[in-house]
N, C-alpha and C positions, 0 to 999 in steps of 0.2 A: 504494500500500500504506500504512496505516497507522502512525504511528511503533507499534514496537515494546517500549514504555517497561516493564521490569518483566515484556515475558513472553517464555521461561518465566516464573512464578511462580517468584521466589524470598525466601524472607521474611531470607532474612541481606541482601541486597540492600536492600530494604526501612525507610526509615527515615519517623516519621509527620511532618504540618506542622512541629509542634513540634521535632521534633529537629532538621530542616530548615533552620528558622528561625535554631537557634541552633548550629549549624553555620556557617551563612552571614553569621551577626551581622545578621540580617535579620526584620523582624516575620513572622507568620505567615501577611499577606495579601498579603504578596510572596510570597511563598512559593505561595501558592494562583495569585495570577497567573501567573508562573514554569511553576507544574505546565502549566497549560494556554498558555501563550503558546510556552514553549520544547520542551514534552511529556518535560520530566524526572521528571513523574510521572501518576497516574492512579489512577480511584477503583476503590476495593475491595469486597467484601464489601456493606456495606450502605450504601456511597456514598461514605467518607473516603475521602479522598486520603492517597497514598501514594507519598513521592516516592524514585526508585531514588538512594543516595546517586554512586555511581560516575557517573550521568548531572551528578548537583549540581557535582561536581570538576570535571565538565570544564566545566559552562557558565561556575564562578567559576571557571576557571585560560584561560578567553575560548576553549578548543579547538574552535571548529566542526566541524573535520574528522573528529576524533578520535568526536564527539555524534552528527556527519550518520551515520556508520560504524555507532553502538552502536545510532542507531533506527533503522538500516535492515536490526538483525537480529545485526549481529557480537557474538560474546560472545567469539571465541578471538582475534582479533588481537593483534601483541602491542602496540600503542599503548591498545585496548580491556583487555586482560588487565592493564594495568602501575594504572588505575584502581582494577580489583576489588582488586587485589592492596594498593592505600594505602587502602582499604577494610579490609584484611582478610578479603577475601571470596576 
């Protein structure tokens, strides 16, 4: 299956390269790297990248488990939930 990065579509989830970037204290072609290396994000609409920020938290707080968990679908767990939630989502 697919990593499941971003869908459902949700655009409060949703934060662009840039925001990404400076989020992470990181240029914007890591950031692009990242999206596809790690699949913390994926292109939109008319091809930007769009990277889910709850997926960003856990690859910089190193949480594999928690990431392996969130692309394979989980939106209600509460290790997955406790993300959105330092999101604000």
């Amino acid at each position: 299956m697919a990593p499941q990065v971003l869908i459902p579509w949700n655009r409060d989830e949703a934060v662009t390269i840039t925001q990404a970037a400076f989020l992470a204290k990181k240029s914007t072609v890591t950031m692009r790297g990242w999206a596809a290396k790690h699949h913390i994000g994926r292109r939109v609409g008319g091809g930007a990248w769009m990277i889910s920020q709850p997926a960003l938290l856990m690859l910089l707080d190193d949480d594999a488990e928690t990431l392996a968990a969130y692309l394979g679908g989980d939106r209600y767990g509460d290790r997955v939930r406790h993300y959105f939630k330092r999101c604000g989502i």
